[in-house]
Backbone as a chain_set.jsonl record, in Angstrom:
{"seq": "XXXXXXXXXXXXXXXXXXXXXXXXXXXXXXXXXXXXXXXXXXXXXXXXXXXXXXXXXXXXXXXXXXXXXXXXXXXXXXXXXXXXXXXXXXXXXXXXXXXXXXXXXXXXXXXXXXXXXXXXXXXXXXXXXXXXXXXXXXXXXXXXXXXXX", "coords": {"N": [[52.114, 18.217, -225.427], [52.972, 15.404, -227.603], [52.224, 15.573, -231.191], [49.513, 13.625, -232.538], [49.874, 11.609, -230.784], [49.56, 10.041, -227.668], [50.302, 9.568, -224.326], [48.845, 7.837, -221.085], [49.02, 7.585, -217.593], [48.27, 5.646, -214.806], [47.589, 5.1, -211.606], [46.408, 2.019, -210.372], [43.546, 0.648, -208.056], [44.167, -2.292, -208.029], [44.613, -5.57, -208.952], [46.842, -6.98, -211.547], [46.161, -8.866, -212.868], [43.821, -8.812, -212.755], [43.095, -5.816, -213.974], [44.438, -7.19, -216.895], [42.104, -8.832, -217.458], [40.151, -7.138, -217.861], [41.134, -6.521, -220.225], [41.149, -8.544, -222.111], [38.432, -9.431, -221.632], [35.845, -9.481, -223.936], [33.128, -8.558, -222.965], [33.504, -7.35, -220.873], [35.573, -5.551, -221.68], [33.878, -3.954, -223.896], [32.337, -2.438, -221.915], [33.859, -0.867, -220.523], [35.764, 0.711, -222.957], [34.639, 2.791, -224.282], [34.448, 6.131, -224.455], [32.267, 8.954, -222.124], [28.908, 9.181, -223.275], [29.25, 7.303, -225.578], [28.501, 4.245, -227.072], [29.659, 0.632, -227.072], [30.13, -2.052, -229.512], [31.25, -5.017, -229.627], [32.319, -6.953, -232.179], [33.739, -8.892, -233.306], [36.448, -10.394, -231.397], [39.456, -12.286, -230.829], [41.373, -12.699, -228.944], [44.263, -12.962, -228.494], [48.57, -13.462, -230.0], [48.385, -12.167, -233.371], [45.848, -12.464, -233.728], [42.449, -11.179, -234.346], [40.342, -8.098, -234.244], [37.049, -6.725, -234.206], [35.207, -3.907, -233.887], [32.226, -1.45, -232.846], [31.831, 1.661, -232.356], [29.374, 3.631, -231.041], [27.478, 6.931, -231.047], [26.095, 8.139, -229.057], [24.357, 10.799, -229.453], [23.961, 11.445, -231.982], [23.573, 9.245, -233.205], [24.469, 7.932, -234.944], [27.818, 5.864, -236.357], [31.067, 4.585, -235.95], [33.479, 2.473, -236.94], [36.121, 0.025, -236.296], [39.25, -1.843, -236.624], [40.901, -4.389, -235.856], [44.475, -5.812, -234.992], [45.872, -8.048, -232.806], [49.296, -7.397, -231.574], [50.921, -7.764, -229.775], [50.824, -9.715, -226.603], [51.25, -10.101, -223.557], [50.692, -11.772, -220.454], [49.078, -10.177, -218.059], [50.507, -8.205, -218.083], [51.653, -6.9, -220.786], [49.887, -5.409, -222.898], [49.594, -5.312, -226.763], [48.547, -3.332, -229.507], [47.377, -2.678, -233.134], [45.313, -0.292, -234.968], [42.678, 0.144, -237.522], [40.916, 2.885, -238.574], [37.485, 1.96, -240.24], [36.408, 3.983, -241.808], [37.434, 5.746, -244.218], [38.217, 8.311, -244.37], [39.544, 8.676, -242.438], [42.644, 7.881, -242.289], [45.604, 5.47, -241.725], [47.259, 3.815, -239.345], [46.634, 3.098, -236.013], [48.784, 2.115, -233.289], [48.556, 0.823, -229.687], [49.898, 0.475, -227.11], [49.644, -1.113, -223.81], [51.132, -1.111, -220.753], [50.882, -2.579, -218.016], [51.975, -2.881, -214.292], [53.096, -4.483, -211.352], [52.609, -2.887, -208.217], [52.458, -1.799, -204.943], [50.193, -1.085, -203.658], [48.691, -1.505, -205.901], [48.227, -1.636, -209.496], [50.454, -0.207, -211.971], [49.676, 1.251, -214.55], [50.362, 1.775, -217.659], [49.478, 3.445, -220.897], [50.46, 3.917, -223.85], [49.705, 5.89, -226.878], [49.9, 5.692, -230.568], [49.824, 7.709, -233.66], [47.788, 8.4, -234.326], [44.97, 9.511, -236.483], [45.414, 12.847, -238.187], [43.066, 13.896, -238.331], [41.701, 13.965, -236.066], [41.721, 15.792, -232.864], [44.472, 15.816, -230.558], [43.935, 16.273, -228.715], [41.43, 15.684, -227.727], [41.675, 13.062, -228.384], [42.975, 12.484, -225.964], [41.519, 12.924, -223.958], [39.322, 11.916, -224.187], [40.105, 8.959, -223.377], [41.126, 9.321, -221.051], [38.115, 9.764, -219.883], [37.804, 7.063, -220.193], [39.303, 5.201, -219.158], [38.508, 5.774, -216.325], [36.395, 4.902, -216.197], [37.475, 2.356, -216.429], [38.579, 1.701, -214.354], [36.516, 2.277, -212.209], [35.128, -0.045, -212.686], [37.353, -2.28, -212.391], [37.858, -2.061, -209.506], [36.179, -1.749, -207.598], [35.818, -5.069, -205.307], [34.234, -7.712, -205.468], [32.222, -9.864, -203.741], [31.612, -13.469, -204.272], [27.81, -14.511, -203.76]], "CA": [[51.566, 16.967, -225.897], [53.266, 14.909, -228.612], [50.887, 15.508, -232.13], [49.557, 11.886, -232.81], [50.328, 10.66, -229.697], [48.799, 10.235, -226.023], [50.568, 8.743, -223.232], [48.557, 8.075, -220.08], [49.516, 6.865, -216.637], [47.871, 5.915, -213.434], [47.709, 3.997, -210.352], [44.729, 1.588, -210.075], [44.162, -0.354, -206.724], [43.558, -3.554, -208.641], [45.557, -6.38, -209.392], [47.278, -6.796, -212.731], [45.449, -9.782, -213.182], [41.911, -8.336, -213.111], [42.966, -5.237, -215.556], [44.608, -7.801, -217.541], [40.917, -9.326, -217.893], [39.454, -6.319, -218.248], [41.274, -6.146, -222.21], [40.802, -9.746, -222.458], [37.187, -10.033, -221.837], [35.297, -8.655, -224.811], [32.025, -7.997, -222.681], [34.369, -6.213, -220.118], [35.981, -4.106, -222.468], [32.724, -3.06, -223.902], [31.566, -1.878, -220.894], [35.013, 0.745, -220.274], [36.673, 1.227, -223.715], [34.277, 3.711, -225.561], [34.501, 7.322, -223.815], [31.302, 8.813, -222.456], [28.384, 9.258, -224.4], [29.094, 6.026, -226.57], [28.173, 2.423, -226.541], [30.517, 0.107, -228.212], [29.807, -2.853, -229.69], [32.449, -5.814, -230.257], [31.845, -8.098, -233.075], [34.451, -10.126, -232.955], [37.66, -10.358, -230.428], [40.235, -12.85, -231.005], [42.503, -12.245, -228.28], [45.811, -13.686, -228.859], [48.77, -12.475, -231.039], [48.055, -12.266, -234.427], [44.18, -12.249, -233.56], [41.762, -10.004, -235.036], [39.158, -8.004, -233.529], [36.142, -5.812, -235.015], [34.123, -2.856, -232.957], [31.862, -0.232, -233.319], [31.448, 2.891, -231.166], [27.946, 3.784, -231.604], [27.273, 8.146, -230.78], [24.447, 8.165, -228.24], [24.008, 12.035, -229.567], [23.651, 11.353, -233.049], [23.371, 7.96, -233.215], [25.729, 7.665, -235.775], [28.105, 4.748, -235.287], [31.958, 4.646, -236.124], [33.563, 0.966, -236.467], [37.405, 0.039, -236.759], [39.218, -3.22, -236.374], [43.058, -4.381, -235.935], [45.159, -7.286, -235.083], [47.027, -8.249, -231.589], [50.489, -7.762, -232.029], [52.452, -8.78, -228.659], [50.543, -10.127, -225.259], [52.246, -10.584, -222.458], [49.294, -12.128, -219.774], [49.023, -9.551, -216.734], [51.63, -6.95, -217.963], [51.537, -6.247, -221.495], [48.898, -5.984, -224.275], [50.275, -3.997, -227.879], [47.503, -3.889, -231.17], [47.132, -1.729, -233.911], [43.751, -0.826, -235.578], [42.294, 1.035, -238.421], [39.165, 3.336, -238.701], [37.01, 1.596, -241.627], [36.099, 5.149, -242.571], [38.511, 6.391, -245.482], [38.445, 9.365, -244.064], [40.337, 8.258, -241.127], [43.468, 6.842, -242.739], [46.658, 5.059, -241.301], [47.067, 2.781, -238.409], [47.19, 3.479, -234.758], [49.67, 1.232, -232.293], [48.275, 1.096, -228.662], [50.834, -0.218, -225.586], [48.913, -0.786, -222.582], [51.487, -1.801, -219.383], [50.514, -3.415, -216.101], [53.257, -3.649, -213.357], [52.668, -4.848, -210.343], [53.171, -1.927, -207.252], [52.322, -2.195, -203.357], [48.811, -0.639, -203.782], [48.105, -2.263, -206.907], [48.773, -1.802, -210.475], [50.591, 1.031, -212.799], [48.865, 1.503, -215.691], [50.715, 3.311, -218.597], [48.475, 3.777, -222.093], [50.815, 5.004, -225.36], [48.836, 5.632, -228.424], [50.607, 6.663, -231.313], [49.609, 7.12, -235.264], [46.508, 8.967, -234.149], [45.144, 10.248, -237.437], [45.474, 13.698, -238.408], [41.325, 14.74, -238.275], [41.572, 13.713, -235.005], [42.846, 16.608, -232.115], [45.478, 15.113, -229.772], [43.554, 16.823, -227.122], [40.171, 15.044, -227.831], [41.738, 11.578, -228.051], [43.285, 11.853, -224.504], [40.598, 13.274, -222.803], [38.255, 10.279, -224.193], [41.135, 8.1, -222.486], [40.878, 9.695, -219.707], [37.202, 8.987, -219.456], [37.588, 5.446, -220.325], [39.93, 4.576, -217.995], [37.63, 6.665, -215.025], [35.432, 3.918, -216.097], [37.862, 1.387, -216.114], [39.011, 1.777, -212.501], [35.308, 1.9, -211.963], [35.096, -1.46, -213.382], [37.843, -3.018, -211.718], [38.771, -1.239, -208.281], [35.494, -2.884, -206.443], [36.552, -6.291, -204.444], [32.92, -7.603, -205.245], [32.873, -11.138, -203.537], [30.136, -14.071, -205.077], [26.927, -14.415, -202.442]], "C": [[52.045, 16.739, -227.338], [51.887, 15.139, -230.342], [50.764, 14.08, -232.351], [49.516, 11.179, -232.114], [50.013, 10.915, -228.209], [49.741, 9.376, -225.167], [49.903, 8.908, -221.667], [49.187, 7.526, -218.792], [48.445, 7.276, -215.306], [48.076, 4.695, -212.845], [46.597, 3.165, -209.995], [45.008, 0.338, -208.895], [43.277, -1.38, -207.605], [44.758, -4.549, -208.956], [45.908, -6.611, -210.767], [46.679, -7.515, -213.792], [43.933, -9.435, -213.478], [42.068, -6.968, -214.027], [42.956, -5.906, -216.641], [42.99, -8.025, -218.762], [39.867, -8.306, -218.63], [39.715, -5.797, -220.051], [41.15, -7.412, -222.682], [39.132, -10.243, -222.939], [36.572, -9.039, -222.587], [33.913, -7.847, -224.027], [32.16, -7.041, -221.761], [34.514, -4.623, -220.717], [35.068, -3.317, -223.479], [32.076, -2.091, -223.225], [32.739, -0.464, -220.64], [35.248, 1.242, -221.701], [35.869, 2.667, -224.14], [33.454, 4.903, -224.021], [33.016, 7.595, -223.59], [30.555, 9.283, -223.136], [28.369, 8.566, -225.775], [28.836, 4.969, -226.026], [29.331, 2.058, -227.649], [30.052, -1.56, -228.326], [30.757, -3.968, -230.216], [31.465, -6.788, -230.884], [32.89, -9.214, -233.503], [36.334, -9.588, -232.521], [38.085, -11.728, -230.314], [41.857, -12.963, -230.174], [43.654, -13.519, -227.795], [46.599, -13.256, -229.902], [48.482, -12.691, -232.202], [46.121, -12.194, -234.695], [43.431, -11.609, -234.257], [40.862, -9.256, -233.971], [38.633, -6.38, -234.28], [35.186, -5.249, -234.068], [33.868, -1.944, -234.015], [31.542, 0.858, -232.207], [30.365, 3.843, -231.897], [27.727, 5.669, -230.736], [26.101, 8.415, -230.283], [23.732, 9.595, -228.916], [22.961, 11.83, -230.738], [23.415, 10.219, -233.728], [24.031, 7.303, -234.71], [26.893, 6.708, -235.392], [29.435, 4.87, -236.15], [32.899, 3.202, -236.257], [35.368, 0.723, -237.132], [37.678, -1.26, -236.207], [41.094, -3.169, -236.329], [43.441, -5.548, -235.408], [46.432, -6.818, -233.603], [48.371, -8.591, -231.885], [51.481, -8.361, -230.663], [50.775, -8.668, -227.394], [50.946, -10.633, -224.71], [50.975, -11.16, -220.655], [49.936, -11.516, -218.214], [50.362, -8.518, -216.66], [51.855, -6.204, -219.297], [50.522, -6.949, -222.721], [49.344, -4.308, -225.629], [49.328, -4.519, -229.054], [47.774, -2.843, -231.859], [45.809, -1.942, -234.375], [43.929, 0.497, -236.402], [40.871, 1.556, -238.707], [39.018, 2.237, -240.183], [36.82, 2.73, -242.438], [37.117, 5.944, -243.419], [39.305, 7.495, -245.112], [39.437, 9.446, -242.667], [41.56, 7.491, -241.241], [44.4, 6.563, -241.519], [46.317, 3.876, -240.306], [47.801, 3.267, -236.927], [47.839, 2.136, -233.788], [49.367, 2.031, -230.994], [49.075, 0.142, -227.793], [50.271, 0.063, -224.456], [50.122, -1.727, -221.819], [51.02, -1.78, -218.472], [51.679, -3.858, -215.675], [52.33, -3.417, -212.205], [52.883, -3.956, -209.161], [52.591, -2.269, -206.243], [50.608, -1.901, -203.118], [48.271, -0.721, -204.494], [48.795, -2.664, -208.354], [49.214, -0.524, -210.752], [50.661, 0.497, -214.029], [49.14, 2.815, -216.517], [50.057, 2.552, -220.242], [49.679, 4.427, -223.092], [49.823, 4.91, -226.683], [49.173, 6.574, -229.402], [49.971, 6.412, -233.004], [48.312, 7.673, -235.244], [46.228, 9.901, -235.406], [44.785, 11.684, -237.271], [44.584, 14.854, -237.875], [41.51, 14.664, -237.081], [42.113, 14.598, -234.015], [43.062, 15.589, -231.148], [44.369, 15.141, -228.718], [42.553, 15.758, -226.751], [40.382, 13.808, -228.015], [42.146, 11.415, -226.377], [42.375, 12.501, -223.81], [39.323, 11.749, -223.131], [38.997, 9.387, -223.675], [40.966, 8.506, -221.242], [39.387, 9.616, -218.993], [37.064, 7.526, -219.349], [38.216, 5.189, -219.264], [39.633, 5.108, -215.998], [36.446, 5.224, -215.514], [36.021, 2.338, -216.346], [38.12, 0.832, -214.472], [37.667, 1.73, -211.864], [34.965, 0.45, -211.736], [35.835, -2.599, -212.354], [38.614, -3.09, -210.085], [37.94, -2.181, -207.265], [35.823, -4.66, -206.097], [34.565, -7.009, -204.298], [32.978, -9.49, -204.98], [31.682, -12.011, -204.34], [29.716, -14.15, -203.629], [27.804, -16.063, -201.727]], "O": [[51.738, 17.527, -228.231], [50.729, 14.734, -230.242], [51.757, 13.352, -232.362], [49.182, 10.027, -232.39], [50.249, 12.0, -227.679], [49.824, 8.226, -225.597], [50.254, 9.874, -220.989], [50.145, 6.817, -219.098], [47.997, 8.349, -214.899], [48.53, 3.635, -213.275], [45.772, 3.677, -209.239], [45.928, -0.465, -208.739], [42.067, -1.32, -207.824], [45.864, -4.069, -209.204], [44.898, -6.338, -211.416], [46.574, -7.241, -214.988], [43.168, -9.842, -214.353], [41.202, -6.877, -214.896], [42.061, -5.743, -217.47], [42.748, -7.716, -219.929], [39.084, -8.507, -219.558], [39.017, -5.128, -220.812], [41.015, -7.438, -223.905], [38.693, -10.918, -223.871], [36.601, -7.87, -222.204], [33.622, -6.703, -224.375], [31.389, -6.092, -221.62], [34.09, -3.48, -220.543], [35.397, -2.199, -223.873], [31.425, -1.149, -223.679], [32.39, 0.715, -220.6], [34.896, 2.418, -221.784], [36.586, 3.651, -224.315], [32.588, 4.727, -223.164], [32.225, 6.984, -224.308], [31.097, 10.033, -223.948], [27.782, 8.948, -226.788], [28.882, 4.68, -224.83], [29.775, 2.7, -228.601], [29.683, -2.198, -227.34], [31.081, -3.804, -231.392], [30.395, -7.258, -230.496], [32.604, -10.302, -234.003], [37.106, -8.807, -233.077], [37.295, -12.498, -229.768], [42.986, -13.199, -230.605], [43.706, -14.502, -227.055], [46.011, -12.705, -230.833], [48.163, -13.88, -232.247], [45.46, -11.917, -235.696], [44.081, -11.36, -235.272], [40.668, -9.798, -232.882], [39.275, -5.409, -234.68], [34.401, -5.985, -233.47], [34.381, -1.621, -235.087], [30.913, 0.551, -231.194], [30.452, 4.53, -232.915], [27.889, 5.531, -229.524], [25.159, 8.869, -230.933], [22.502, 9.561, -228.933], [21.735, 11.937, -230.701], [23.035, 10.277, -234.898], [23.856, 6.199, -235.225], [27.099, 6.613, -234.183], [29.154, 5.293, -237.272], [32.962, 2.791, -235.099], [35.747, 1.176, -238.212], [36.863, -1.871, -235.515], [42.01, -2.393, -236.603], [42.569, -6.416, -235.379], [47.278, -5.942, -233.421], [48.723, -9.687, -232.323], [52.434, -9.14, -230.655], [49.922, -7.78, -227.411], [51.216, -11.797, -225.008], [50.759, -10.203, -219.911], [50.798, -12.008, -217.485], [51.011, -8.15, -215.68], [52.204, -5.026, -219.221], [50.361, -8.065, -223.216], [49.375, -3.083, -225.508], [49.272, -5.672, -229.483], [48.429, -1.961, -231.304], [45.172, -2.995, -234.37], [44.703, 1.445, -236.272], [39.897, 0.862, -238.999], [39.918, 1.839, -240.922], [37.004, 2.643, -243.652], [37.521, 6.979, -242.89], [40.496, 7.721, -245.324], [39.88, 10.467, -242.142], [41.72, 6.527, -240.492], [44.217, 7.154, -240.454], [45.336, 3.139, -240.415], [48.953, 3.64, -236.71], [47.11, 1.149, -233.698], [49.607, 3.228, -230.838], [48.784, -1.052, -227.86], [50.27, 1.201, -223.987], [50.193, -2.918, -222.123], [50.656, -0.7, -218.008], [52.367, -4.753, -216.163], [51.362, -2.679, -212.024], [53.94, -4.455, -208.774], [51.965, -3.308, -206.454], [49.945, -2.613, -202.362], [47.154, -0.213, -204.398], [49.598, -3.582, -208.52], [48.713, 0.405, -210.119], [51.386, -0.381, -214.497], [48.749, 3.98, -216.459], [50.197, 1.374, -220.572], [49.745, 5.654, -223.008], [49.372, 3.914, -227.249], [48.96, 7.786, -229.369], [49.714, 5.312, -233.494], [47.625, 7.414, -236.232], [46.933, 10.896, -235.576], [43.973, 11.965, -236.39], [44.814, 15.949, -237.362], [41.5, 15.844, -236.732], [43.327, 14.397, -234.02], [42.261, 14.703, -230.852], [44.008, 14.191, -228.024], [42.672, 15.046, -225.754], [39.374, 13.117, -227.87], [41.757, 10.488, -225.665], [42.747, 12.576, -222.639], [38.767, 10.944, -222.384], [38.168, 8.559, -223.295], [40.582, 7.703, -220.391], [39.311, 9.443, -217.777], [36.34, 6.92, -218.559], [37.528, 4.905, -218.283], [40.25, 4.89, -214.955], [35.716, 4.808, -214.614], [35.302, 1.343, -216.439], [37.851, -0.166, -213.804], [37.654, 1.054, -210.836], [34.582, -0.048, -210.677], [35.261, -3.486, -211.722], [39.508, -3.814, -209.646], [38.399, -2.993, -206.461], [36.074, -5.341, -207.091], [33.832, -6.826, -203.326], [33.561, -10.27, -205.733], [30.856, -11.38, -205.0], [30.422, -14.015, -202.63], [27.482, -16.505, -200.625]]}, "num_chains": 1, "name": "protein.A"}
């Protein structure tokens, strides 16, 4: 494993179009982004490039709350979304660049995650395993075919 840097990949039976939504819609991506044992809280999502957007990932343990923010740099609608963000906490310097692709495959979507610039404090290990929960609760999220009554 790269230091700094996570790349994930999977196969989700979903259409590209409903992950898509799933980084689009702020009340969505509340519900998957923050690994478990957090809540996250968006305070403002601006999604489009140049955008802004401000969260907090709140520590059910300790109830201690963590909050970082960053700016949409390329969206591509139903195949690519690229941001960077920065902890607010000092102690957390630099800026991380996240590339999420969606292609379209026979059984749904493939879904590859890079995340690079991961600061220092942070072990590699312990960012991609919180990825790897999130996106167990993304596929959660968007795998069911739930029709209206």
């Amino acid at each position: 494993m790269e230091k700094n840097t996570v790349t994930l990949h999977r196969i989700i039976t979903a259409s590209p179009e409903k992950l898509f939504r799933a980084f689009s819609n702020p009340v969505a991506h509340a519900s998957w982004l923050p690994p478990y044992g957090f809540a996250c809280e968006v305070h403002e999502m601006d999604f489009k490039v140049g955008g802004k957007f401000k969260m907090s990932f709140l520590n059910f343990t300790t109830d201690s709350s963590q909050s970082f923010g960053g700016e949409y740099l390329e969206i591509k609608p139903n195949e690519l979304v690229k941001y960077c963000d920065r902890f607010d906490d000092p102690n957390l310097p630099g800026e991380i660049i996240t590339t999420v692709t969606l292609k379209k495959v026979s059984v749904g979507t493939e879904l590859t995650v890079v995340q690079s610039g991961i600061p220092d404090q942070i072990p590699t290990e312990m960012c991609y395993l919180g990825w790897q929960e999130c996106l167990e609760k993304l596929k959660k999220l968007v795998e069911p075919n739930i029709p209206d009554a």
